[in-house]
C-alpha positions as a printed Julia matrix, in Angstrom:
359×3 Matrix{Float64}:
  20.6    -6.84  -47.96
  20.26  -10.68  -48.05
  16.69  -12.05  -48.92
  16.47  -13.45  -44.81
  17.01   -9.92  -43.85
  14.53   -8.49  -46.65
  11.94  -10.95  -45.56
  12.41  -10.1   -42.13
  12.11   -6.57  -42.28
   8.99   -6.99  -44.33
   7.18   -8.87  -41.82
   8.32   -6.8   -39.05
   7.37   -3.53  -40.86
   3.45   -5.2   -41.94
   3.28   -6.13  -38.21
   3.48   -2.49  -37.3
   1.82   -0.99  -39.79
  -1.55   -3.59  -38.96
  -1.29   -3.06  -35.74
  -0.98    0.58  -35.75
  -4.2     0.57  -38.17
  -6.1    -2.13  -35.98
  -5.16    0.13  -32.58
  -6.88    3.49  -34.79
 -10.22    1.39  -36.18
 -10.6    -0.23  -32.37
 -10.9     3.02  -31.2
 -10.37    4.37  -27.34
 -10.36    1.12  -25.44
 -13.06    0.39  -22.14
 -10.68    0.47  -19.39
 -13.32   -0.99  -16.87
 -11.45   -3.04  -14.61
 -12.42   -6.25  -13.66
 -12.8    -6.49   -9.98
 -11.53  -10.08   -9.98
  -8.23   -9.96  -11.78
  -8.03   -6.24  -12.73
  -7.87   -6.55  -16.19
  -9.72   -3.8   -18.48
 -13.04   -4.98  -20.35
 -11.17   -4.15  -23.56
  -8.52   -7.31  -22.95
  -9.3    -9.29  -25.7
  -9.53   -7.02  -28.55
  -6.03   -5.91  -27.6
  -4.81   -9.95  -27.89
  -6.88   -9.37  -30.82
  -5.44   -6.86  -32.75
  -1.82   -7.94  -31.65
  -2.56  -11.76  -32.78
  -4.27  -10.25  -36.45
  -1.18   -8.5   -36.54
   1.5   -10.95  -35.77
  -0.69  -12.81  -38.59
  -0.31  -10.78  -41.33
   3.2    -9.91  -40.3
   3.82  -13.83  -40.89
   2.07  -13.51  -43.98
   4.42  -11.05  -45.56
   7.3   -13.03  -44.64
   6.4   -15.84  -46.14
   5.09  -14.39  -49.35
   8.14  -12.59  -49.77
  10.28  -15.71  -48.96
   7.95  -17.18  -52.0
   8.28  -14.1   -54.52
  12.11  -14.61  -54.23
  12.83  -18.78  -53.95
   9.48  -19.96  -54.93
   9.44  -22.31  -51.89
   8.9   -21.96  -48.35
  11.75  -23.73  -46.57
  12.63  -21.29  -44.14
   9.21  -21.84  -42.34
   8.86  -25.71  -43.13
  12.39  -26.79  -42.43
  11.93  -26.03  -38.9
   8.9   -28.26  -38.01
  10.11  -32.3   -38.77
   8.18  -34.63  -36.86
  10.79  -34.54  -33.95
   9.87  -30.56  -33.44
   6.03  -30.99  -33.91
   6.78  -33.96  -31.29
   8.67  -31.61  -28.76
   5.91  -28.44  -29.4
   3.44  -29.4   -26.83
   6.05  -30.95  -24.21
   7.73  -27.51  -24.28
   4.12  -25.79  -23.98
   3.78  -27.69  -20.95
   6.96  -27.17  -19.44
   6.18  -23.52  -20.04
   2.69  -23.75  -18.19
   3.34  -25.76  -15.47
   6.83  -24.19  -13.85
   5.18  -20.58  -14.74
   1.6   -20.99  -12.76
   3.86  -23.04  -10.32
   6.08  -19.73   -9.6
   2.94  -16.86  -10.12
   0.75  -19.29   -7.64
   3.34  -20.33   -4.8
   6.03  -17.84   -4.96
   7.2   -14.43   -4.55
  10.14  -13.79   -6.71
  10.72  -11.28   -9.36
  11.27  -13.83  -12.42
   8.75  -15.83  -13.97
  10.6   -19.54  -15.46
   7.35  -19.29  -17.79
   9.49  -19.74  -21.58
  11.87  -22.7   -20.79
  10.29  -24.87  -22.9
   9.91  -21.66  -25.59
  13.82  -21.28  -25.86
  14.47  -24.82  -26.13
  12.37  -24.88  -28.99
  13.75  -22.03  -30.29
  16.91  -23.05  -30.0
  16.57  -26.1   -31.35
  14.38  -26.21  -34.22
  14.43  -21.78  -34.87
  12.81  -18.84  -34.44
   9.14  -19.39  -36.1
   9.1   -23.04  -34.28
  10.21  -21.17  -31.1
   7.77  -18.16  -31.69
   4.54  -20.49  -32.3
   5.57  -22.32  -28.92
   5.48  -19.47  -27.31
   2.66  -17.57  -28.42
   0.71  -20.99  -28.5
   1.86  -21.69  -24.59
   0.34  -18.53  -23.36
  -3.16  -18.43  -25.12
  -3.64  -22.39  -24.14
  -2.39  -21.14  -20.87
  -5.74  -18.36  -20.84
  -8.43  -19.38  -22.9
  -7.98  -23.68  -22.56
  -6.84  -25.03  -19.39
  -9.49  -24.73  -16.19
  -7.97  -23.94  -12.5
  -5.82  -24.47  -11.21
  -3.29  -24.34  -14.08
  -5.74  -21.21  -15.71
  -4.07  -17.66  -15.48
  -6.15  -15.08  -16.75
  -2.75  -13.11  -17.11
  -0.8   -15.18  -19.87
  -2.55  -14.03  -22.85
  -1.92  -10.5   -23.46
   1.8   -11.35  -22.9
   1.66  -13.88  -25.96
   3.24  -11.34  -28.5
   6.15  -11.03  -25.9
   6.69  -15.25  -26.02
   6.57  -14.41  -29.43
   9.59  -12.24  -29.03
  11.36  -14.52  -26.76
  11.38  -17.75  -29.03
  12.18  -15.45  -32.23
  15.31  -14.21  -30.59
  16.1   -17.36  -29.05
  16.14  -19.36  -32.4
  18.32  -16.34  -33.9
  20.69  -16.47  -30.62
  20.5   -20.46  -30.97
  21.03  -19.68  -35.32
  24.2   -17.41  -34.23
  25.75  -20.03  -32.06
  25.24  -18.22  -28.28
  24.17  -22.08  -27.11
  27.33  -23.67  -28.44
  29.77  -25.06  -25.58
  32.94  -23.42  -25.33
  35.03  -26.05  -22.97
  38.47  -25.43  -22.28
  38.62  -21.88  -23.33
  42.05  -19.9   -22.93
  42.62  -18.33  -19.67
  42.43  -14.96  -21.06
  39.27  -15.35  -22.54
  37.8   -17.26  -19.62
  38.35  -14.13  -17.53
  36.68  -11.74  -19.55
  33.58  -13.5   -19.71
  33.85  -14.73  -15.71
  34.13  -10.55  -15.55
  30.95  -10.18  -17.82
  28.86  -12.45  -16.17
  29.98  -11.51  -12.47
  28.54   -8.07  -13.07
  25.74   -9.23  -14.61
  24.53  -11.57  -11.91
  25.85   -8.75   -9.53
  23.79   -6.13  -10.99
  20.74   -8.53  -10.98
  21.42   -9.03   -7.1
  22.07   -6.27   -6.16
  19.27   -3.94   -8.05
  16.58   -7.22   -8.61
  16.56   -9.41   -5.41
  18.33   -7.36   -2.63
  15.01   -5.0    -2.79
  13.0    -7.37   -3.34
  14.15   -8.99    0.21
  15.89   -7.08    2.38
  12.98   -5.14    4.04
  11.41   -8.54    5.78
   8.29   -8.02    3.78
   8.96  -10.5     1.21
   9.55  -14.23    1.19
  10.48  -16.75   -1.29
   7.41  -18.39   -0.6
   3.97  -16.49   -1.25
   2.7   -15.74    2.44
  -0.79  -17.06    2.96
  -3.05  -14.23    4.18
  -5.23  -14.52    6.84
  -8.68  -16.69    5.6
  -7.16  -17.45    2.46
  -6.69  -20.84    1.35
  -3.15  -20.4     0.09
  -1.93  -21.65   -3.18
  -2.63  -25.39   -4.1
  -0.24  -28.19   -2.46
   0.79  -29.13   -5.73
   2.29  -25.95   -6.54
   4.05  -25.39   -3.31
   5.8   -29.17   -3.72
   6.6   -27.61   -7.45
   7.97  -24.77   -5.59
  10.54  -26.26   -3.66
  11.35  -28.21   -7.02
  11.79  -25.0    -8.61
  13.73  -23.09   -6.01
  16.49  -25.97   -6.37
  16.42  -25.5   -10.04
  17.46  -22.07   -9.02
  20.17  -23.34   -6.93
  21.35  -25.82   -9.23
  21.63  -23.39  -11.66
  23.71  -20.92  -10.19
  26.0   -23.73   -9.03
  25.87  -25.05  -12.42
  27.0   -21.85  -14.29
  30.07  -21.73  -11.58
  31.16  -25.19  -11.94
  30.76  -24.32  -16.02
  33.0   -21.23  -15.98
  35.37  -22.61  -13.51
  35.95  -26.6   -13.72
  35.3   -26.88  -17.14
  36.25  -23.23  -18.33
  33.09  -23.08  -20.77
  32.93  -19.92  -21.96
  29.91  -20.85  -23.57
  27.94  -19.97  -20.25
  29.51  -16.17  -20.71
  27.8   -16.15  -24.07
  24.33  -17.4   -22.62
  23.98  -15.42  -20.21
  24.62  -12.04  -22.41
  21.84  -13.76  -24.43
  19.59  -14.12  -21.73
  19.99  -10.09  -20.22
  19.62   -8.7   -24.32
  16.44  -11.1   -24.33
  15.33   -9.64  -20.81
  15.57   -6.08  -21.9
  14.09   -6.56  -25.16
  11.07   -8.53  -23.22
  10.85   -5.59  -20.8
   9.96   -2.66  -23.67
   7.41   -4.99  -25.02
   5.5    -5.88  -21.97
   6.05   -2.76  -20.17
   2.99   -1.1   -22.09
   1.01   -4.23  -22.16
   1.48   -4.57  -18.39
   0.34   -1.06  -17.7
  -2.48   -0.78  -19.73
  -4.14   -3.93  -20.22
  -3.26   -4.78  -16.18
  -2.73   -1.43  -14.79
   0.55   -2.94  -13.32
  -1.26   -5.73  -11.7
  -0.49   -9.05  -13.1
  -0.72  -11.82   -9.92
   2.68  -12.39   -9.87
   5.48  -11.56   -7.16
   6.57   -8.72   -9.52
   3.4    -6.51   -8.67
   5.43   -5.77   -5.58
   8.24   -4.2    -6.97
   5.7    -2.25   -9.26
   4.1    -0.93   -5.83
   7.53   -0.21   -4.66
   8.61    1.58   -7.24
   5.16    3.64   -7.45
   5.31    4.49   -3.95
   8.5     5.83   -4.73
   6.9     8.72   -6.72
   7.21    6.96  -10.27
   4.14    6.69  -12.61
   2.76    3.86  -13.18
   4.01    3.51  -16.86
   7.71    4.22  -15.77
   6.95    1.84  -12.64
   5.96   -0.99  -15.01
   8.65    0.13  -17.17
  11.39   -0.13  -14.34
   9.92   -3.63  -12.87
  10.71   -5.23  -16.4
  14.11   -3.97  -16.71
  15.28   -5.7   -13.26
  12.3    -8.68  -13.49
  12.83   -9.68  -17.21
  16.46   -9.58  -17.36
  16.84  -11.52  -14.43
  14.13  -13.87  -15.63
  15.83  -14.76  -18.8
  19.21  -15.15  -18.05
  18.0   -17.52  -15.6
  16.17  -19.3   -17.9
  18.52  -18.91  -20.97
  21.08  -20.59  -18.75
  18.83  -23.3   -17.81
  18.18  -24.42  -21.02
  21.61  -23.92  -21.63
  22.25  -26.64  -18.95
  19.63  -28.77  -20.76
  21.09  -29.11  -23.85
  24.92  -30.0   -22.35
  22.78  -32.99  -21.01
  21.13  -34.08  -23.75
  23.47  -36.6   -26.0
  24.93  -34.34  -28.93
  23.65  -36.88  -31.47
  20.0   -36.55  -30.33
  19.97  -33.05  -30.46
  21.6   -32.55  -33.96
  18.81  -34.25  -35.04
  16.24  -30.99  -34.74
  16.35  -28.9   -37.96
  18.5   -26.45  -35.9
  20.63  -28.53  -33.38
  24.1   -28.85  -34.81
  24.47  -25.42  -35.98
  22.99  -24.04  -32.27
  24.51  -26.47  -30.29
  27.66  -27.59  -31.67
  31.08  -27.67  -29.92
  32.42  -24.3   -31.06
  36.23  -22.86  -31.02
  36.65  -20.56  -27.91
């Protein structure tokens, strides 16, 4: 075993092992609901125990990194000035286009770790794991209405997840453009991600929509004020980010035969089902399947369908989640083709996630 894997496994395995002694010493948690948001009275010791946790798990990686090099460069290569720079850009992206889509629409994804992923990807995991896990607590305990959301917090150990695997997808080379790939190869991965985004459709948004009930738009209900103008002129911004993206992973796999976008999006769906076991437990007993967004619906949906509400939570993430992050894998996927190649192999991780690669 290399000493990146040893490391690794000893900060996964102290994570566990805290939190499983932190969830025993807590005790049985007060699941008083709060008759505002629904969340139990018990909330923050669970962020609690999962943050002291992730703590010590980061702990143990880095003394082991020390005990075998005698150095730390794993954890400080990844924060130059340019990634320290980018941090709180990213944690706003992350804010503003996820209240934007929990306040104005209904659609089963959240856009809520852009900024996460690109961090990830750029500068690696840890950078991309303190984005995220910084993004959602900011998100809960800082910012005052109407960019609050009393929701983001006990999801931070999940935007933990998602920048850790992003920087190891964006470490692996799953971001790297693959233009002019060989016909052969270009239709196995036009195959791959035609059922994946037919899948999605069919099982994630056809549902969600085809009963007249839903709308992309959240519906304002009678008395209510409705969501705030600013989010529903962020909403039609985000709706033709959706657009642009679907049209931009065709004219990818097709005009330019990138087979790059193949590789992104398998990213994005492992990401989305690895998200979905995390949360799934979170969701259900921290919210009781109620977290503000458009995905409480398919949680109804699937409850009303005789599920419990664990395996309701549990099949909400597998369509929301995966759906969510190849979207947003994607997108960010978009971003970097954009951005000039010499700007982004300037981050500690940019050449070696982003460089042209042999299809």
């Amino acid at each position: 075993m290399s000493g990146s894997w040893l490391r690794a496994l000893v900060g996964i395995v102290a994570f566990f092992v805290v939190l499983a002694i932190g969830l025993s010493v807590t005790g049985t948690l007060d699941a008083t609901a709060d008759p505002s948001t629904g969340l139990i009275a018990s909330r923050n010791t669970v962020i609690a125990v999962l943050g002291i946790a992730l703590l010590i798990g980061f702990l143990a990686y880095a003394g082991t990194e020390y005990a075998q090099t005698k150095r730390l460069d794993s954890i400080t290569s990844q924060f130059d000035t340019r990634t320290i720079v980018l941090i709180p850009i990213a944690i706003a992206i992350n804010i503003i286009l996820g209240q934007t889509v929990a306040a104005a629409l209904k659609v089963p994804i959240y856009l809520d770790s852009i900024g996460t992923i690109l961090v990830g990807v750029l500068a690696g995991p840890i950078a991309g794991a303190l984005t995220g896990g910084l993004a959602n607590l900011i998100w809960t305990y800082v910012l005052p209405a109407p960019f609050h959301s009393d929701y983001a917090a006990p999801f931070f150990i999940v935007a933990v997840e998602i920048g850790l695997l992003a920087g190891a997808f964006g470490r692996l080379g799953f971001f790297r453009s693959r233009p002019n790939s060989p016909p052969e190869r270009l239709a196995i991965g036009a195959i791959v991600v035609a059922v994946i985004v037919a899948v999605i459709g069919y099982y994630g948004f056809l549902p969600f929509y085809s009963n007249g009930q839903f709308t992309f738009f959240a519906p304002q209900a009678a008395g209510a004020t409705g969501p705030a103008q600013i989010f529903v002129l962020l909403g039609w911004l985000v709706a033709l980010l959706l657009v642009a993206a679907v049209v931009g992973l065709v004219a990818l796999l097709f005009v330019r035969r990138d087979l790059g976008a193949a590789y992104v999006f398998v990213a994005g769906l492992l990401c989305g089902i690895v998200s979905a076991i995390i949360s799934a437990p979170i969701s259900a007993v921290v919210f009781g399947g109620v977290t503000g967004s458009g995905t409480d619906l398919l949680v109804a949906a699937f409850q009303k369908a005789g599920d419990s509400l664990s395996s309701a939570v549990l099949k909400q993430g597998l369509l929301s989640d995966p759906i969510d992050k190849t979207l947003t894998f994607f997108v960010v996927f978009a971003i970097l083709g954009a951005l000039s190649r010499r700007f982004v192999s300037r981050f500690p991780q940019g050449e070696q996630a982003v460089g042209l690669a042999e299809a």
